[in-house]
N, C-alpha and C positions, 0 to 999 in steps of 0.2 A: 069289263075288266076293272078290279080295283089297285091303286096301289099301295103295295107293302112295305112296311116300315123303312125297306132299305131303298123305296124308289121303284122296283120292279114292280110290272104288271103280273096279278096273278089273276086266276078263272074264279069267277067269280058260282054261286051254286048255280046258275038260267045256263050257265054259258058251258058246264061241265058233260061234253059226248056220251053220258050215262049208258044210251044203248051200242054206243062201237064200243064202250069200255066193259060194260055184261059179256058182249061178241066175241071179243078177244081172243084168236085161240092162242098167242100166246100169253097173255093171261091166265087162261084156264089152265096152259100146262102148266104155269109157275104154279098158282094155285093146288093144281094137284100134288106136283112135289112139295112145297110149303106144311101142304097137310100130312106127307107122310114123315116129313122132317119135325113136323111138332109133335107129331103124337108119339113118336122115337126118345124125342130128348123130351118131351114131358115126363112120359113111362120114366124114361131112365133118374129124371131128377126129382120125383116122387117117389120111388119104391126102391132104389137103393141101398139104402138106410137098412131098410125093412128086410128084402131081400135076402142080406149079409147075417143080420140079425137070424132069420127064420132058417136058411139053408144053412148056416154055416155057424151057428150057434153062436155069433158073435155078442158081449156088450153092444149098450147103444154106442157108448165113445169109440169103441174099436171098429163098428159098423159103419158109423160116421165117418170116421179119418182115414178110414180104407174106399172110402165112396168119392174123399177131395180128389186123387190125382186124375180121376177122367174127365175131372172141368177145369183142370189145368192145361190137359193136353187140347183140350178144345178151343181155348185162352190162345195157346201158343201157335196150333196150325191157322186156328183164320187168322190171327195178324202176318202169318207166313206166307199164306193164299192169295191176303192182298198185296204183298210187295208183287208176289210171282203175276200175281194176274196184271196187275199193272203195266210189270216189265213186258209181258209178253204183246199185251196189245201198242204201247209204247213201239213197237218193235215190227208191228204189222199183221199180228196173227188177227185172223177172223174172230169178230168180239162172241159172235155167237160159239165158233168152237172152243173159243175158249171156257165161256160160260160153261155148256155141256159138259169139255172135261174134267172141271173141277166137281162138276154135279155128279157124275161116274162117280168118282173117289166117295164122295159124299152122302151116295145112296147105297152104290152095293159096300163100304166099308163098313159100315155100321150094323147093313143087312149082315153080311157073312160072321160076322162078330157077335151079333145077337144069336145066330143060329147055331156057330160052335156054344154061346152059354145056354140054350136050349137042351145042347146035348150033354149038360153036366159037366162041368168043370170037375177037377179034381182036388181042389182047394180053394179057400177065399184069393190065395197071392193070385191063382191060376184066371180065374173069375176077375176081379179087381183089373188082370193087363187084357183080356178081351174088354170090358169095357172101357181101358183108355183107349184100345182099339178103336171100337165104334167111337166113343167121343169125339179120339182125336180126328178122325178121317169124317166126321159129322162138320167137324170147325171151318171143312175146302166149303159148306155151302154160301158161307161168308162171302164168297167168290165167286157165287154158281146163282144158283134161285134167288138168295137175298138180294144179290146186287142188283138185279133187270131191272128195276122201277126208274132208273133215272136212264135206262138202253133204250124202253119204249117209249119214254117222255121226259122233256126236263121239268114242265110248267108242272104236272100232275103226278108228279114222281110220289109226292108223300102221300097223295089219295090212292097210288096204284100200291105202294105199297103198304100203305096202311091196311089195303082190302085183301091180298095175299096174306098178309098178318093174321088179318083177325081172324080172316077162317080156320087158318091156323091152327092158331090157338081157341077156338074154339073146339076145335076136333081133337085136339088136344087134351084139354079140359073133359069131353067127353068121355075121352080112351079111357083116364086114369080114374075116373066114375065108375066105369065099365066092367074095367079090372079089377077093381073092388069083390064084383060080384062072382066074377071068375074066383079070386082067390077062397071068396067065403065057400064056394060050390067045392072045391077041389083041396086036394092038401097041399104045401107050400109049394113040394119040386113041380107036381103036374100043375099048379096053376100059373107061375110062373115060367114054365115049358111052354103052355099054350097062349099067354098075353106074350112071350119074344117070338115065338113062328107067326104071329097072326103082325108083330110088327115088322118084322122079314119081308112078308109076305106084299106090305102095303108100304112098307119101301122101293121093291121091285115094280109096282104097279105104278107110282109116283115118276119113277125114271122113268119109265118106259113114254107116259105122258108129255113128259118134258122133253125128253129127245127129241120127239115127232112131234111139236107144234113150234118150238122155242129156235127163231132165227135170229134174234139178237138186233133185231130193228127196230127205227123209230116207228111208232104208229101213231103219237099225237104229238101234238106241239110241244 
């Protein structure tokens, strides 16, 4: 163990349970939703812009400032998330149900909102409030999958979440690669149709993950 600038003993790399930490099924649930929560709000904060611009013939500047208000609503629900979720365990509720239900909101809200803009909006206003939809009901994860790393540990919280992070975003990173080629194959509405169903899709997959592994307990130190 060495210690850290404030006095506290932290793990040192010999001393870190790499193979219970691989193991993990709750881990791996987070992880699962982690990745379908990155590749959602990556998509959405990559191709936004673009999106608005290509289906709805918008300016870049009008593309753009019709794209801020669904990362405002995301801004405003997770600070919201966290007072609720606090309150609630404060107060006795199961840390795990708690988790879970903000993860509910978090996954199918964003899925059902992707999949109504799937099915053609009727205008950019129309389009612009399903994605403060999804954004905003994206911002409960703040409260759900984001928070577990210091539920399953306090010493290893930053390495537990660092490692749900990255894959993350790496899957993330990938999607919006991906999409690229979707969009060049296809023309704007159907390429666009087919990168929101396929993130629908692996948002539903992500909960489902996390429901059935995620009990909200410690497993390391």
């Amino acid at each position: 163990m060495k210690q850290s600038d404030q006095g506290k003993s932290s793990p040192d790399w010999a001393t870190i349970p790499w193979a219970e930490i691989v193991q993990s099924r709750q881990l791996q649930g987070v992880t699962c939703a982690g990745i379908a929560h990155n590749v959602g709000q990556i998509l959405m904060l990559s191709w936004l812009p673009t999106y608005f611009e290509t289906i709805y013939h918008l300016d870049v500047t009008s593309a753009s400032a019709i794209s801020a208000p669904a990362w405002i609503c995301y801004f405003i629900a997770g600070n919201l998330c966290g007072v609720a979720a606090d309150e609630l365990t404060t107060r006795g509720f199961d840390l795990g149900y708690v988790r879970k239900g903000f993860q509910v909101v978090a996954s199918l809200g964003p899925a059902l909102a992707l999949l109504r803009i799937a099915m053609g909006p009727s205008s950019a206003d129309e389009a612009s409030f399903w994605f403060c939809v999804a954004m905003g009901s994206a911002g409960c994860s703040l409260a759900g999958f984001n928070a577990t790393a210091p539920d399953m540990s306090r010493s290893l919280a930053p390495l537990i979440y660092g490692t749900f992070n990255a894959m993350g975003c790496l899957a993330g990173s990938l999607a919006v690669y991906l999409s690229g080629f979707v969009l060049e194959a296809n023309n704007p509405t159907e390429g666009f149709q087919q990168i929101f169903l396929a993130a629908t899709v692996l948002y539903g997959f992500g909960l489902a993950i996390f429901l059935g592994t995620y009990r909200g307990e410690r497993e390391f130190a």
